[in-house]
TIROLUM-280797 format. One record per residue: residue number from 1; residue in one letter; x, y, z of N, C-alpha, C in turn. Coordinates in nm, 4 decimals. Example, Ala and Ser with C-alpha at 12.3 -4.5 7.8 and 13.67 -1.06 7.14 Angstrom:
residues 2
+------+------+----------+----------+----------+----------+----------+----------+----------+----------+----------+
! resi ! resn !    neast !   nnorth !      nup !   caeast !  canorth !     caup !    ceast !   cnorth !      cup !
+------+------+----------+----------+----------+----------+----------+----------+----------+----------+----------+
!    1 !    A !   1.3190 !  -0.5690 !   0.7800 !   1.2300 !  -0.4500 !   0.7800 !   1.3200 !  -0.3300 !   0.7800 !
!    2 !    S !   1.2850 !  -0.2250 !   0.7080 !   1.3670 !  -0.1060 !   0.7140 !   1.2900 !   0.0030 !   0.7870 !
+------+------+----------+----------+----------+----------+----------+----------+----------+----------+----------+
//
This chain:
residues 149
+------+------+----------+----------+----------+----------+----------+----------+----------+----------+----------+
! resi ! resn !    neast !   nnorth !      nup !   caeast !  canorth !     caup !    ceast !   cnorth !      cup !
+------+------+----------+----------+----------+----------+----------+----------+----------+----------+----------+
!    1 !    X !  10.6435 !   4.4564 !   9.2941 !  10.6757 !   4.3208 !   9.2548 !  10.5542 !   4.2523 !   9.1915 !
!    2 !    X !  10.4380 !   4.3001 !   9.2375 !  10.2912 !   4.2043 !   9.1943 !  10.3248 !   4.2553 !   9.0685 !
!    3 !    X !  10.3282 !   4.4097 !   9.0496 !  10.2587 !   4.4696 !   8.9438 !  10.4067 !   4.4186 !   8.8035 !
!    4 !    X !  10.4676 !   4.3805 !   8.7976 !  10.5965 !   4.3336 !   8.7253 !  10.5104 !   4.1656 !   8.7474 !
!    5 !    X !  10.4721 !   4.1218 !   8.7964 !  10.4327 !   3.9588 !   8.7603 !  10.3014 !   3.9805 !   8.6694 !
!    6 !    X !  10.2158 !   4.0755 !   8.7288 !  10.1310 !   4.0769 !   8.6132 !  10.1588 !   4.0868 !   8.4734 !
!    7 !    X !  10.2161 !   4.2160 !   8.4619 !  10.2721 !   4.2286 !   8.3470 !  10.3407 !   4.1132 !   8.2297 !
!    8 !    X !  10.4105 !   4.0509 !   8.3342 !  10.5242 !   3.9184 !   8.2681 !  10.4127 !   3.8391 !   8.2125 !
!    9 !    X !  10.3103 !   3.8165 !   8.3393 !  10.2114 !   3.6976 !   8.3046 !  10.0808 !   3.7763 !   8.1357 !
!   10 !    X !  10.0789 !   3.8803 !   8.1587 !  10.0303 !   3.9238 !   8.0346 !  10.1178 !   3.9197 !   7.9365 !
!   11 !    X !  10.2076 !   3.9462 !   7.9186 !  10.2832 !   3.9119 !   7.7886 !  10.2935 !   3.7665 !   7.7935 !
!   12 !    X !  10.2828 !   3.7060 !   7.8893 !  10.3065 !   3.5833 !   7.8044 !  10.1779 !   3.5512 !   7.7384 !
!   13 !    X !  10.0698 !   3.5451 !   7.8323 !   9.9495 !   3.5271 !   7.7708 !   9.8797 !   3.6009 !   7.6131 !
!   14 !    X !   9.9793 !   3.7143 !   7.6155 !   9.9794 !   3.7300 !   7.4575 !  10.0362 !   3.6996 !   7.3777 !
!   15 !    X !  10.1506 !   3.6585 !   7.4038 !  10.2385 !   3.5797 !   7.2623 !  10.1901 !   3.4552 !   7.2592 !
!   16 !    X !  10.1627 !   3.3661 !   7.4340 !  10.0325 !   3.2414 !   7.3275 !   9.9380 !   3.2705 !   7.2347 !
!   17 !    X !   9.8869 !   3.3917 !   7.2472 !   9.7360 !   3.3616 !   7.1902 !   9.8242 !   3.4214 !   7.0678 !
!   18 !    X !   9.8874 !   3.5361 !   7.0259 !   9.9582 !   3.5458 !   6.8986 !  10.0274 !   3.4279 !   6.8231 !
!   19 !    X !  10.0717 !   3.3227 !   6.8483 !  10.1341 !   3.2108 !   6.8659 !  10.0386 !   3.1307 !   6.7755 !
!   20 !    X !   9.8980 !   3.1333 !   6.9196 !   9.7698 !   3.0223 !   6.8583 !   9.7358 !   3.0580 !   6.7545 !
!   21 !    X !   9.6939 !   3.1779 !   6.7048 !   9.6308 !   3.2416 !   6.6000 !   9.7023 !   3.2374 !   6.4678 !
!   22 !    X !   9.8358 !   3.2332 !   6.4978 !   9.9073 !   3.2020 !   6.3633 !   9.9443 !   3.0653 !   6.3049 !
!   23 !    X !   9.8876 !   2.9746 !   6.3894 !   9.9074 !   2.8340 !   6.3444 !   9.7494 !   2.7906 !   6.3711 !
!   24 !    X !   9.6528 !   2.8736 !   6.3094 !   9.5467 !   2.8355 !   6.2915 !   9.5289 !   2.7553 !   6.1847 !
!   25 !    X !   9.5365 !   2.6190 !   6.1976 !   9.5401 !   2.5315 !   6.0496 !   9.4221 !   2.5306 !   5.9395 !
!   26 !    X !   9.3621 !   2.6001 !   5.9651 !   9.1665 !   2.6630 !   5.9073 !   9.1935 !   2.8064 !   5.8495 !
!   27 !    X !   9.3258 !   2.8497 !   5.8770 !   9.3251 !   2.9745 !   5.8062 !   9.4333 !   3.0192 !   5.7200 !
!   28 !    X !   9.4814 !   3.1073 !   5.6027 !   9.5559 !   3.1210 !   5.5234 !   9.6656 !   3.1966 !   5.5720 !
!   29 !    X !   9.5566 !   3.2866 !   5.6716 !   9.7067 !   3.3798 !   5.7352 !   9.8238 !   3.3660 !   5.7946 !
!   30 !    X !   9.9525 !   3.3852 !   5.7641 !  10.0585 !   3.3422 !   5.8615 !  10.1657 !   3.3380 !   5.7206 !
!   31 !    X !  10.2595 !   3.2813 !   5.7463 !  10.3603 !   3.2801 !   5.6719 !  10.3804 !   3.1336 !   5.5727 !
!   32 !    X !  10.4300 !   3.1501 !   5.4727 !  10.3979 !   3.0537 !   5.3505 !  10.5578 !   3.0408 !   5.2856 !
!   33 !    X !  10.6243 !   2.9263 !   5.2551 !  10.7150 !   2.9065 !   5.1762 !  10.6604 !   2.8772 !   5.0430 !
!   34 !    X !  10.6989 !   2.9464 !   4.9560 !  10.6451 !   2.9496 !   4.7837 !  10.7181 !   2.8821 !   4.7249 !
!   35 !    X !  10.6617 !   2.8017 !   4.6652 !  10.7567 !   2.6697 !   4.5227 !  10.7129 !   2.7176 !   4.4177 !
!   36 !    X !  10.8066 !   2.7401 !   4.3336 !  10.7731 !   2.7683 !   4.1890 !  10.7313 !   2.6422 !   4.1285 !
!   37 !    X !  10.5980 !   2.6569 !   4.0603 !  10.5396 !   2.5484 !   3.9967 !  10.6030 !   2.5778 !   3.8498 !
!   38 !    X !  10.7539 !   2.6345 !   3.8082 !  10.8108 !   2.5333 !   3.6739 !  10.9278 !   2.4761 !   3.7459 !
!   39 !    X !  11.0173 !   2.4994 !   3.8375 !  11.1738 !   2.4061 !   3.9156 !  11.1262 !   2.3454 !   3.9597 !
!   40 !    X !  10.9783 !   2.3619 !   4.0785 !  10.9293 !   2.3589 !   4.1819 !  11.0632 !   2.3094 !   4.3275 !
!   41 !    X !  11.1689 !   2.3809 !   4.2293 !  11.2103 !   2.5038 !   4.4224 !  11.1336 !   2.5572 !   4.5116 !
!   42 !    X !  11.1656 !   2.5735 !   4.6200 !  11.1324 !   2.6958 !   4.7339 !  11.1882 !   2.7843 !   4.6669 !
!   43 !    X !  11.1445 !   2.9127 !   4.6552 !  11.2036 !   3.0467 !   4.5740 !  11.2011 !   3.1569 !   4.7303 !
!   44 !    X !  11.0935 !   3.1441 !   4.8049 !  11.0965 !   3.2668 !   4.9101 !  11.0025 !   3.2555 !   5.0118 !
!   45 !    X !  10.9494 !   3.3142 !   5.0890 !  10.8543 !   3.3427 !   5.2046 !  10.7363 !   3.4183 !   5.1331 !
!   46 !    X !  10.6287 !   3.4475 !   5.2041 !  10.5095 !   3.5094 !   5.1871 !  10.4222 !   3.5151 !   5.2821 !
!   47 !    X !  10.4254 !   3.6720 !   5.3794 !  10.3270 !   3.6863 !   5.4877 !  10.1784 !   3.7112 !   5.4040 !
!   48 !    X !  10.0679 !   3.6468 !   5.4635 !   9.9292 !   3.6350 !   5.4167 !   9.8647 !   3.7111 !   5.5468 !
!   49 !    X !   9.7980 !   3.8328 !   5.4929 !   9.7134 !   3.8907 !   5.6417 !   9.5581 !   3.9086 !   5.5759 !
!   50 !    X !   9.5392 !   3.9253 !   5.6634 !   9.3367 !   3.9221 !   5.6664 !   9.3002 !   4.0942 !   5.6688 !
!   51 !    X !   9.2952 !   4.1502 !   5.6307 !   9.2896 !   4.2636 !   5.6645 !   9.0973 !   4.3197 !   5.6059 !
!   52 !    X !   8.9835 !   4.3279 !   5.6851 !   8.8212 !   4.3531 !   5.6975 !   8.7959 !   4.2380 !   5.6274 !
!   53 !    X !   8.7992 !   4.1274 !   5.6009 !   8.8023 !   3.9759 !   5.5133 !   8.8548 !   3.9915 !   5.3965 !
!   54 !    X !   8.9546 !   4.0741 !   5.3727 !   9.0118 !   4.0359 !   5.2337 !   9.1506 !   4.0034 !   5.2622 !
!   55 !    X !   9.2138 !   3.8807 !   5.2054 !   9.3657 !   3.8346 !   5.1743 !   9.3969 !   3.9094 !   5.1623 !
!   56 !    X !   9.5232 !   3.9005 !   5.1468 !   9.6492 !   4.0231 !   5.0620 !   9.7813 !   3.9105 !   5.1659 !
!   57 !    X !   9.8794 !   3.9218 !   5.0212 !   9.9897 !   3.9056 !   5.0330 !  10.1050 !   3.9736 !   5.0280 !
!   58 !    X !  10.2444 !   3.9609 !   5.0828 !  10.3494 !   4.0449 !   5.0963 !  10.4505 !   3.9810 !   5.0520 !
!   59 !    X !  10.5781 !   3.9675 !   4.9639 !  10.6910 !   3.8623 !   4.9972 !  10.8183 !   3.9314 !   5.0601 !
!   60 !    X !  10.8158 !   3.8284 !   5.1689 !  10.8763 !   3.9008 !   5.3015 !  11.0386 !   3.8150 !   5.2740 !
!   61 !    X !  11.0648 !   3.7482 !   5.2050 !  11.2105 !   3.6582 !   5.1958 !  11.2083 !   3.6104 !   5.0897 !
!   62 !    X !  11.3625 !   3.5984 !   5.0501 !  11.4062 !   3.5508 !   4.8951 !  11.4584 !   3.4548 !   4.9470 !
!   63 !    X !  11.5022 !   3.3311 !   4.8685 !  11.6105 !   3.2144 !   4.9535 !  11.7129 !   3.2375 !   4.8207 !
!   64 !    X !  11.8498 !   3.2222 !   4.9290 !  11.9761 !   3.2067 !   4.8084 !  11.9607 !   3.1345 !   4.6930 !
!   65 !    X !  12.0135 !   3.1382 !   4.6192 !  12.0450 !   2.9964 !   4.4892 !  11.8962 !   3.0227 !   4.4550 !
!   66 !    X !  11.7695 !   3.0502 !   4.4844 !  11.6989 !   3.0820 !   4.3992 !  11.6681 !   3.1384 !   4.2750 !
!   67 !    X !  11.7890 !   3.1788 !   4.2216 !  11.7660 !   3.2653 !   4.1034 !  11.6901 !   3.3851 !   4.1413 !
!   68 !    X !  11.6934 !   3.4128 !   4.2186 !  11.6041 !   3.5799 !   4.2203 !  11.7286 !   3.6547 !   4.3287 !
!   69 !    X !  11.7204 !   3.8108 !   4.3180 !  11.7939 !   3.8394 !   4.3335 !  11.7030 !   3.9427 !   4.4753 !
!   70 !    X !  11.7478 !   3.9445 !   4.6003 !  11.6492 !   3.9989 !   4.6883 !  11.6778 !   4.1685 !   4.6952 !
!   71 !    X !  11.7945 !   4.1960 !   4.5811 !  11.7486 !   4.3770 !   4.5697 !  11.6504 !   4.3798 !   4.4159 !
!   72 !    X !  11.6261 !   4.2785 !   4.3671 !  11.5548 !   4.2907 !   4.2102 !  11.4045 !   4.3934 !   4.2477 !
!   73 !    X !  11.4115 !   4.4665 !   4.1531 !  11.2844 !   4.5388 !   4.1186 !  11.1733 !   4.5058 !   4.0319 !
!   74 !    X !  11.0424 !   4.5605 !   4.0640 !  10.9400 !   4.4838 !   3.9658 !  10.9545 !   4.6177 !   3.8275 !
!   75 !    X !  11.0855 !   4.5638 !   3.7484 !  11.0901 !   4.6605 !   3.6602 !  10.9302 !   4.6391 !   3.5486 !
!   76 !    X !  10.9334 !   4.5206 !   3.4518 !  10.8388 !   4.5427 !   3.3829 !  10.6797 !   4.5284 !   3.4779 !
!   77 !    X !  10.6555 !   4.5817 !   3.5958 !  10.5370 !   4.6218 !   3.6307 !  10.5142 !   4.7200 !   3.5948 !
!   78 !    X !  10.3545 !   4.7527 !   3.6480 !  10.2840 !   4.8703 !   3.6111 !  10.2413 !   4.9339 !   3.7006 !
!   79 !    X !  10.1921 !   5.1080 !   3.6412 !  10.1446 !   5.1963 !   3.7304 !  10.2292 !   5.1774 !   3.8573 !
!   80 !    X !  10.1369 !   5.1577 !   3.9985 !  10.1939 !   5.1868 !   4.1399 !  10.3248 !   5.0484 !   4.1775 !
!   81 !    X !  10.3201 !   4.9514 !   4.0750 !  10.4470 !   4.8577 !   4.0978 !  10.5856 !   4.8874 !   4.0605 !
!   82 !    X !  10.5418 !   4.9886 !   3.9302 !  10.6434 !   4.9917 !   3.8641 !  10.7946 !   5.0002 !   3.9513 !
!   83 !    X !  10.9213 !   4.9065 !   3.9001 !  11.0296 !   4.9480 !   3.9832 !  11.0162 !   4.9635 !   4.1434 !
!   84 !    X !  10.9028 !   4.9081 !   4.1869 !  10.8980 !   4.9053 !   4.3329 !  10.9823 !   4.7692 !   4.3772 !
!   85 !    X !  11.0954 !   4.7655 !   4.4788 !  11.1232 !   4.6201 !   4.5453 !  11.0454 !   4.5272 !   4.5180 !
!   86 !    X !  11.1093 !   4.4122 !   4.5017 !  11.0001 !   4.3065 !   4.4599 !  11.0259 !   4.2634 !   4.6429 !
!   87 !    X !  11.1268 !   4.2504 !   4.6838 !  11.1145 !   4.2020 !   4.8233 !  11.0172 !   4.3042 !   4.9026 !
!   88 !    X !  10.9392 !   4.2845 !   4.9461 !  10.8415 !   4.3710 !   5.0462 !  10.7238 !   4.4157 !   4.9753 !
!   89 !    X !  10.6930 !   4.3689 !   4.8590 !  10.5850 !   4.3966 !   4.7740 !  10.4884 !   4.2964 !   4.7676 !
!   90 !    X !  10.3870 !   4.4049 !   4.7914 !  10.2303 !   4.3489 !   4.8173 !  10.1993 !   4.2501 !   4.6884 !
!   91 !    X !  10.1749 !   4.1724 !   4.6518 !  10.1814 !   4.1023 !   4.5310 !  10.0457 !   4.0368 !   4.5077 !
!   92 !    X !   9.9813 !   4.0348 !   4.6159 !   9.8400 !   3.9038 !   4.6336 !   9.7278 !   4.0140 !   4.7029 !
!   93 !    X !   9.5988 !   3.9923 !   4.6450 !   9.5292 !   4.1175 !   4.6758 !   9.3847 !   4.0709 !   4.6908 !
!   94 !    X !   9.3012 !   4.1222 !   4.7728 !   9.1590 !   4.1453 !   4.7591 !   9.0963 !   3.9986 !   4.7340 !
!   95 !    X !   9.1244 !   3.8892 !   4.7828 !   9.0803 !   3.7591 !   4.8242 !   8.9932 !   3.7214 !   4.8996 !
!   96 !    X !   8.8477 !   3.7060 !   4.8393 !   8.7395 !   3.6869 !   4.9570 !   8.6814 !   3.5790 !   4.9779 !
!   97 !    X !   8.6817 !   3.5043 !   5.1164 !   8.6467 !   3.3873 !   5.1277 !   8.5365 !   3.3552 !   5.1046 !
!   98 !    X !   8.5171 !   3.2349 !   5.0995 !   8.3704 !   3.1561 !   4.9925 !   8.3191 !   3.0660 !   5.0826 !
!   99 !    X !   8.2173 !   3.0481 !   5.0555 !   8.1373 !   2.8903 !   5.1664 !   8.2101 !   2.7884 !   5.1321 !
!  100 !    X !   8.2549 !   2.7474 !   5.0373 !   8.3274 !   2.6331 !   5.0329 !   8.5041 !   2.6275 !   5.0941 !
!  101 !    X !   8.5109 !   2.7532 !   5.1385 !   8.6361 !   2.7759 !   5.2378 !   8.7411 !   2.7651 !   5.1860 !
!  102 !    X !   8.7198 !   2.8191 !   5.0403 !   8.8148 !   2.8793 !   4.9515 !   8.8765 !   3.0360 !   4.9337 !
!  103 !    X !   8.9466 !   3.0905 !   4.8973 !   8.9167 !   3.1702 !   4.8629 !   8.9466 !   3.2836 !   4.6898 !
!  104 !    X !   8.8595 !   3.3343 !   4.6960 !   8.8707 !   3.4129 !   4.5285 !   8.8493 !   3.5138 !   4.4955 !
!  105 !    X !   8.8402 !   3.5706 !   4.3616 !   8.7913 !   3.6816 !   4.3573 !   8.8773 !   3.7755 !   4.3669 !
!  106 !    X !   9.0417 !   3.7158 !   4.4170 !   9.1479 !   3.8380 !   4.4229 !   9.2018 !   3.8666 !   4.3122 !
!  107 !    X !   9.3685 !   3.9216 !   4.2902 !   9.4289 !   3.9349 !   4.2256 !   9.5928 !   3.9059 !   4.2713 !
!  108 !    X !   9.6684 !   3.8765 !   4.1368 !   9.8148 !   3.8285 !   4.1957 !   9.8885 !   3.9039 !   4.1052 !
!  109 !    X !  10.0080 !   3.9552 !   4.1173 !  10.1113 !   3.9953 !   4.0314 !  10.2243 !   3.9418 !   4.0442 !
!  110 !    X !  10.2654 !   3.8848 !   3.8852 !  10.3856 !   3.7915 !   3.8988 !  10.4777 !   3.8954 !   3.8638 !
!  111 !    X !  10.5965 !   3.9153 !   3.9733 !  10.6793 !   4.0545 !   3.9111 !  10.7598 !   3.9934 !   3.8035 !
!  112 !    X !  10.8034 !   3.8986 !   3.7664 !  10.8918 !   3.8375 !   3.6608 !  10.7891 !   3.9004 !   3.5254 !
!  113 !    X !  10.6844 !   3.8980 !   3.5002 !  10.6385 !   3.9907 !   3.4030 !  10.5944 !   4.0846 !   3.4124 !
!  114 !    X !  10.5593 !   4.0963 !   3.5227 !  10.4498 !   4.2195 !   3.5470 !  10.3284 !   4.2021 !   3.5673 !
!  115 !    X !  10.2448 !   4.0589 !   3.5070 !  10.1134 !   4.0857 !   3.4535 !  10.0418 !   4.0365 !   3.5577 !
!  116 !    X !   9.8930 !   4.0856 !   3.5903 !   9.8011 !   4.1017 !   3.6815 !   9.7226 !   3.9684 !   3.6614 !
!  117 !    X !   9.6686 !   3.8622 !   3.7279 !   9.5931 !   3.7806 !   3.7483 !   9.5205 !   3.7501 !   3.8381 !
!  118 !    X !   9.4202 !   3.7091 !   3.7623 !   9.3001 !   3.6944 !   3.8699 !   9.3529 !   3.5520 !   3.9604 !
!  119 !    X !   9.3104 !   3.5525 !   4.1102 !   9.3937 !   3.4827 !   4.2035 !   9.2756 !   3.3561 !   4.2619 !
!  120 !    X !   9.2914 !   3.2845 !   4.2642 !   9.2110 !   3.1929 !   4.3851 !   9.2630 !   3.0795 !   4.4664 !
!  121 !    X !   9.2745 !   3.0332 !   4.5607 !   9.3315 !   2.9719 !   4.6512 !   9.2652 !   2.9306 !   4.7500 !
!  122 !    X !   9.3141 !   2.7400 !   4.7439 !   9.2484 !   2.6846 !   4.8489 !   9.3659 !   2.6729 !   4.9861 !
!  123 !    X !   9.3017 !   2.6093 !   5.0691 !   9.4136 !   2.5008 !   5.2011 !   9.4268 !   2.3712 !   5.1657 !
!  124 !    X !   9.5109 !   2.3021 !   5.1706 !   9.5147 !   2.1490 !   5.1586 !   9.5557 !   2.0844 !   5.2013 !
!  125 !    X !   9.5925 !   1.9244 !   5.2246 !   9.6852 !   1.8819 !   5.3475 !   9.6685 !   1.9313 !   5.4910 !
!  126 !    X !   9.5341 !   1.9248 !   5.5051 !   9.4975 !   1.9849 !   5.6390 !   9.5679 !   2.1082 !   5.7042 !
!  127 !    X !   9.5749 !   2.2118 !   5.5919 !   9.6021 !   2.3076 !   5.6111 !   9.7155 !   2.3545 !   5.6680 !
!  128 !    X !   9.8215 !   2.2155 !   5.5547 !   9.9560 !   2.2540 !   5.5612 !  10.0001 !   2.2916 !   5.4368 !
!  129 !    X !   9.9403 !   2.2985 !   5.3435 !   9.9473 !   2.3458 !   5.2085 !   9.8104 !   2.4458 !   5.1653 !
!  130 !    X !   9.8874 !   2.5009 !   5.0335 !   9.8179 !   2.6167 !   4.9858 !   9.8381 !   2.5854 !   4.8460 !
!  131 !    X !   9.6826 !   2.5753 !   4.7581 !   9.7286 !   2.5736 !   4.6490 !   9.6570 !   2.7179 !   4.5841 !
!  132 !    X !   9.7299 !   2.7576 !   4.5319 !   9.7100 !   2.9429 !   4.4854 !   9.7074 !   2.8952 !   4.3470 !
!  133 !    X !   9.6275 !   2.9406 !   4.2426 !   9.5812 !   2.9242 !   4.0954 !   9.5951 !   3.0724 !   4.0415 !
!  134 !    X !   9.6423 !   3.1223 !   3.9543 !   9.6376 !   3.2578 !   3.8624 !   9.5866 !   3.2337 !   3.7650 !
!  135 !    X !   9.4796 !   3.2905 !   3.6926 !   9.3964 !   3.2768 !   3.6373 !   9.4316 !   3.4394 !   3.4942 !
!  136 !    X !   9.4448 !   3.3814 !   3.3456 !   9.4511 !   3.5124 !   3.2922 !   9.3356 !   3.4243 !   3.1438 !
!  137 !    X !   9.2584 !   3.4601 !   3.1528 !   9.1238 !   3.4556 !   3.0629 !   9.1092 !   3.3083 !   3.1067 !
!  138 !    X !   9.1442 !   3.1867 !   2.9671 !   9.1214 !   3.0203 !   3.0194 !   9.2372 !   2.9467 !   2.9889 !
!  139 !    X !   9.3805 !   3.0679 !   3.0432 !   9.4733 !   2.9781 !   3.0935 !   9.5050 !   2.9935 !   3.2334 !
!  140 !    X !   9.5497 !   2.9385 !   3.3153 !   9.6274 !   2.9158 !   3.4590 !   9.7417 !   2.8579 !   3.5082 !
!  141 !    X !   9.8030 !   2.9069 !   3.5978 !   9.9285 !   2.8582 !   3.6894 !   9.8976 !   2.8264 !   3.8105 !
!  142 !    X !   9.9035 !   2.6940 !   3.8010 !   9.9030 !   2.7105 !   4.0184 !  10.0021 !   2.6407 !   4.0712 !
!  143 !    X !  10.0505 !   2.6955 !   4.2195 !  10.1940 !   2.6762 !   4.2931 !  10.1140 !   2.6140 !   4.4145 !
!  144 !    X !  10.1976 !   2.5299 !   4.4781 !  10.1682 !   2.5075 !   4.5887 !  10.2730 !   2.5586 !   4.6758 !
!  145 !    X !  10.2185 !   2.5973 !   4.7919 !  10.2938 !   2.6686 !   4.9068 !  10.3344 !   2.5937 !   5.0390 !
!  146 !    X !  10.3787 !   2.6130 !   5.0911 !  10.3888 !   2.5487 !   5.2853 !  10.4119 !   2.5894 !   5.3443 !
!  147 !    X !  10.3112 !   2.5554 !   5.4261 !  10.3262 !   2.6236 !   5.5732 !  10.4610 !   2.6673 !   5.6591 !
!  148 !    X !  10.5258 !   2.7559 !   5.6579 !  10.6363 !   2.7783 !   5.7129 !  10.6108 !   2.7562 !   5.8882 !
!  149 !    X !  10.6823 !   2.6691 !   5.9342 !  10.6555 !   2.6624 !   6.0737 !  10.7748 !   2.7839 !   6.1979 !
+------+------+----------+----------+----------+----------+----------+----------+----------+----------+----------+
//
């Protein structure tokens, strides 16, 4: 009987601290609702993980009536994208945080064309927003995101 209370009492004590860690308002990681910055709809979800300090993104959900279709493929991508699911595809890459508690230096792929951009992204709204910038020579797009609770 002890050894079943411990247990209980450790799992719980880990889904708090899993819990705490993902509503770290100081950090990018966790889950993100994406607005397209031309409708600026919600279009889908986006898990953000930390993986040795570099970002990387995933899009983990499509929303209905979005215009996107959640079996669509990244047909005009390239090399290792090509025709890969756009749902479950790594899309946001190699993002390294900065002293000014930004972060840059990554890369993004918009599957609607294919094409590769250089990525940078702050927190905002006390780190209930995300503003993500794509960068292709000295033009740019940037979306703002939210915090999915």
């Amino acid at each position: 009987m002890v050894k079943k209370l411990f247990i209980v009492v450790g799992l719980a004590i880990g889904f708090f601290n899993i819990s705490y860690a993902a509503t770290d308002m100081n950090s990018p990681v966790g889950r993100w609702i994406t607005v397209s910055d031309k409708t600026h709809d919600r279009s889908g979800e986006v898990e953000l993980t930390n993986r040795n300090g570099k970002l990387s993104g995933k899009i983990v959900k499509i929303y209905p009536g979005s215009g996107r279709d959640p079996k669509e493929l990244c047909v005009k991508c390239e090399g290792n994208f090509k025709n890969k699911p756009v749902l479950g595809l790594t899309f946001l890459w190699g993002l390294e945080p900065q002293r000014d508690g930004t972060w840059a230096n990554g890369k993004i792929l918009d599957p609607h064309d294919g094409h590769v951009y250089t990525a940078t992204l702050a927190l905002t709204d006390n780190g209930k927003q995300i503003k993500l910038r794509g960068y292709w020579g000295i033009f740019w797009r940037t979306q703002t995101w939210i915090r999915a609770e």
